[in-house]
N, C-alpha and C positions, 0 to 999 in steps of 0.2 A: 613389672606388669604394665605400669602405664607406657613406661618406652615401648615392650612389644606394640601393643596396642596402635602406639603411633607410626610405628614401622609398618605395620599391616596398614592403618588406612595411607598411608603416603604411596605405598605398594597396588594396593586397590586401585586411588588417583590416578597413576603412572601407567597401569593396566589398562584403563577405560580410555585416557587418552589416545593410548596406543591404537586401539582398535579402532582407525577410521575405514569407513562404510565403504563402498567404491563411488559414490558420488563425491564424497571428500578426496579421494586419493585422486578423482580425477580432474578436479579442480586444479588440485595439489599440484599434480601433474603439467598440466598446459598451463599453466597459472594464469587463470582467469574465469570468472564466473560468467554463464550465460544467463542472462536473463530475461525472459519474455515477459514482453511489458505491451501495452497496448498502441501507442507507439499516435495515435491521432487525439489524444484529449490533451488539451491546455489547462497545469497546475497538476496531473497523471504523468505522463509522458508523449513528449513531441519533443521533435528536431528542429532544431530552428536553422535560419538560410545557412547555416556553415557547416551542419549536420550536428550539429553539439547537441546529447541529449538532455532535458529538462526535466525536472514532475517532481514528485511526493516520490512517487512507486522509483522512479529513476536511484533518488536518492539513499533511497533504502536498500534499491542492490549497492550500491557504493559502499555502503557503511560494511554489507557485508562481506567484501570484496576486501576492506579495508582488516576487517578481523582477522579475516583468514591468510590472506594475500600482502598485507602490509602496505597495500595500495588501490586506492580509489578508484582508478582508472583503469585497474584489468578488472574492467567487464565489457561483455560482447553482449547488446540488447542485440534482443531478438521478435520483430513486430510476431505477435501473432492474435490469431482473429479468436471472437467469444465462442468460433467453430473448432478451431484447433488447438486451443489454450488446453485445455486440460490432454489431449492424445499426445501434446508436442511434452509437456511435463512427465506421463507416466512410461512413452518410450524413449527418453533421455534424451531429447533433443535441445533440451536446457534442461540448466540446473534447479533454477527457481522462477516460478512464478508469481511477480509484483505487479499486477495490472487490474483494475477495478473490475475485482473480481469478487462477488456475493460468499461469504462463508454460509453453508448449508447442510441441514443434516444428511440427503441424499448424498449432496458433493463429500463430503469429507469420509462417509463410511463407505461411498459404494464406488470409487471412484480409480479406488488405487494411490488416490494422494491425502495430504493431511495440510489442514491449514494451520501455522504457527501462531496466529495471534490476530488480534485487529489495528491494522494499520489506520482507519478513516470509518466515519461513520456518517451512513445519508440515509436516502431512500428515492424511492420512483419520484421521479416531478415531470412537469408537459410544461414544452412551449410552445406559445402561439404568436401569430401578428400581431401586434397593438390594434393595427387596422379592423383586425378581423372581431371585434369587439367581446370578444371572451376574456370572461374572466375568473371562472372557476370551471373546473373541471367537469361537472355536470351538464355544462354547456356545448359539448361535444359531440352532439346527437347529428349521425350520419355524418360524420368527419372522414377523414383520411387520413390515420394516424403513422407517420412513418418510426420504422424500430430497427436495431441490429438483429440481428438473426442469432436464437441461442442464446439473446439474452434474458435476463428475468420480468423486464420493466414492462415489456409486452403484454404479460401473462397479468400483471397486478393492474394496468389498463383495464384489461377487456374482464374481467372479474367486477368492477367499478363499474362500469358504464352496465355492463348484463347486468348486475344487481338493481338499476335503477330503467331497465328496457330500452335504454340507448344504445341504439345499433351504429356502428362503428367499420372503415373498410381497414385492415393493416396490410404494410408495403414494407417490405425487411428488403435490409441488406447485410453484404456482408463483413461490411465495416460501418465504424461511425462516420468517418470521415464522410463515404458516400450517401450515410443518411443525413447526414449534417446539408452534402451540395441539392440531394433530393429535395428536402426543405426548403432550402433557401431557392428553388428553383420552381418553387409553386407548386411539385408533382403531391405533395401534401398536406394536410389543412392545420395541422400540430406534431412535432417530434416528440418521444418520451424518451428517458433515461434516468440513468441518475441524476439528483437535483442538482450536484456539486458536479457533475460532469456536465449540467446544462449551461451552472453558471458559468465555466470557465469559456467553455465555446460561443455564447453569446458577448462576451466579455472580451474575447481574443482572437477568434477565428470567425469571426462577422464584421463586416466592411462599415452598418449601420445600427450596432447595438440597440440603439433607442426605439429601432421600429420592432422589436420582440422581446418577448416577458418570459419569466418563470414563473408559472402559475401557482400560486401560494400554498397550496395544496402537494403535502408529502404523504405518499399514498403507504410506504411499507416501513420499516424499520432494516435496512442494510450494511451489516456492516463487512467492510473489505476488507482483504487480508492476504497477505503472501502466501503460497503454498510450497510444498515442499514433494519429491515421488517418496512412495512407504520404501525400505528396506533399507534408512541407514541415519539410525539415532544420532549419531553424533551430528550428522550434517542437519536435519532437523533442529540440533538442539541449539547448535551457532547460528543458524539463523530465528529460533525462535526468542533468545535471548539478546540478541543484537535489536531486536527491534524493544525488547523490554530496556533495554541498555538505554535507547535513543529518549526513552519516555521518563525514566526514573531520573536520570539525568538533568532531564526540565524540570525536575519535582525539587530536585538539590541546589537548583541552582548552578548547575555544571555547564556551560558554554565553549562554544568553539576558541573563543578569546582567555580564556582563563582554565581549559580545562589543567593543562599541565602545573600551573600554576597549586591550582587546588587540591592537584595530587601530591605536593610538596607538600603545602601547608596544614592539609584536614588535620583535626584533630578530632574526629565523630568517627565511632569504628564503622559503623555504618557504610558511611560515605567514603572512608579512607580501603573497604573491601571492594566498592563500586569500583573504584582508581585504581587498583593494585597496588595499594603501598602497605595493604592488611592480608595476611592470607592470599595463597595463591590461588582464585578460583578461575583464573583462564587455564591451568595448566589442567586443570577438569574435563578442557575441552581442546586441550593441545595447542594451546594458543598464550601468545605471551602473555607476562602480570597485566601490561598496560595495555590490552587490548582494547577497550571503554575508551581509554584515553585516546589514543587511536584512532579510534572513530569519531569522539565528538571531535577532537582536532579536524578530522577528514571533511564531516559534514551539519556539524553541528546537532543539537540536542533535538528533540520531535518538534517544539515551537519554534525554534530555529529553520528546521526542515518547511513545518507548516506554512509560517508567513514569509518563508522566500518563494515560495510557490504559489499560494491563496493572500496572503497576510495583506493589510492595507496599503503596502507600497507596492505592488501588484494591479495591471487592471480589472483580477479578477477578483479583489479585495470580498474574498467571502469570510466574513464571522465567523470564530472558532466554536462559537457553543458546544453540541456536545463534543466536538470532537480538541478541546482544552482538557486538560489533567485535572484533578476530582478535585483539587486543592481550589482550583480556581471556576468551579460550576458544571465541567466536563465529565467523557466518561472513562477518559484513559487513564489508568496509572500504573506503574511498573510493579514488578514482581521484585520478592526481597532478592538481593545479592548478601546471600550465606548459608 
């Protein structure tokens, strides 16, 4: 009985595998992920002068890329705007969506897509002149506040400001980039976004950082998240576990420099199912034992990811707080592998 038993779930495994969605088959296929990423925020994703892409979100398709594909480097980003980011995901014009992108009860049930998980955690922040002598956000009254268009940050503003009868004018565009030159070109009195998307752009894409602030004040709770179109679990589930892969990983102690290593040595079943050297649970998702491995080799583990992007050797050296693993103060931590 218990051989049956085990025959059937090995048969079951082998079954579930098989059945990729046609987003996986067509990955599969052209072998390479496309991924629309946002393509203007520094420590998210930007290009730098050689076109090489950067970010958080960058790296998190890589890893995906790396599970499925056996390689980092087939993926195709795909800039798209806070307009077309979700049309360009639910009519297949990429595979996944990695770009600071608000996980929400509208977006996720009414959308046609599904968010996998929380890659980053912020919320609304505003920056101003140093010059301009503000310094909390109440201070805003008859401003000129510039926004991307379609995003959320706008709407948590003027919510703020109406609650306290400060009248307020907003100027959207339809990128950041452009509200960033808008800004810095005097056509507005403060930019809002995200606070970790202000820090980076003040930090990196401003000629004289010291003449502009983040105003201390985080207005929402946001947390960002990749998303995936509905109609094909398994693709869904490889990348909803590749990004729990990236986090649990930091939790173990598992690094880009040692991962291979540690998949030798574990002796914690735990940690030796994470590596594949316990139990096959890639072949769950048609994907090799050492796929984890694979990936932290690719790009390292989520603190890893973090502080090459944000981390203090970085000029945009923003503190992990919540967004460090639970072990160390944060809110991230991964899901069991078993």
């Amino acid at each position: 009985m218990l051989r049956f038993l085990m025959g059937a779930a090995a048969l079951l495994v082998a079954a579930s595998a098989a059945q990729a969605g046609p987003v996986l088959d067509r990955v599969r296929q052209s072998n390479t992920v496309r991924c629309g990423v946002g393509g203007s925020l520094a420590g998210f994703s930007l290009p730098d002068s050689r076109g090489e892409w950067h970010g958080l979100d960058v790296d998190y398709c890589r890893a995906v890329a790396t599970a499925v594909l056996g390689d980092p480097a087939r993926v195709t980003f795909v800039p798209v705007t806070l307009q077309t980011r979700f049309t360009a995901l639910s009519s297949g014009e990429i595979d996944i969506l990695s770009r600071d992108t608000v996980m929400t009860y509208s977006r996720d049930v009414n959308l046609g897509i599904t968010f996998v998980g929380v890659s980053f955690y912020t919320g609304t922040g505003v920056m101003v002149r140093r010059a301009s002598g503000v310094a909390r956000m109440d201070q805003l009254d008859g401003a000129t506040i510039c926004a991307s268009q379609g995003g959320s940050n706008l709407p948590e503003v003027a919510d703020f400001l109406r609650a306290r009868n400060k009248p307020f004018t907003p100027l959207t565009f339809d990128r950041f980039a452009v509200v960033l030159e808008a800004f810095l070109a005097g056509r507005c009195d403060a930019v809002t976004a995200g606070a970790a998307d202000l820090a980076g752009a003040v930090s990196v894409q401003v000629t004289n950082p010291r003449d502009y602030m983040v105003l201390p004040e985080v207005l929402s709770r946001d947390p960002y998240g990749p998303a995936v179109a509905r109609g094909d679990a398994e693709w869904f589930s490889i990348a909803r576990w590749t990004l729990f892969a990236l986090i649990e990983a930091e939790e173990r102690g598992v690094t880009r420099a040692n991962a291979r290593e540690m998949a030798r040595t574990a002796t914690d079943p735990a940690l030796k199912r994470l590596l594949g050297t316990e139990d096959d649970l890639g072949g769950m998702l048609g994907l090799p034992r050492d796929w984890v491995v694979k990936v932290i080799e690719a790009v390292g583990n989520y603190g890893e990811v973090y502080d090459r992007n944000f981390g203090p050797d970085t000029p945009i050296n923003l503190p992990r707080g919540q967004n460090n693993v639970v072990s160390r103060g944060g809110l991230h931590y991964g899901m069991p592998f078993r």
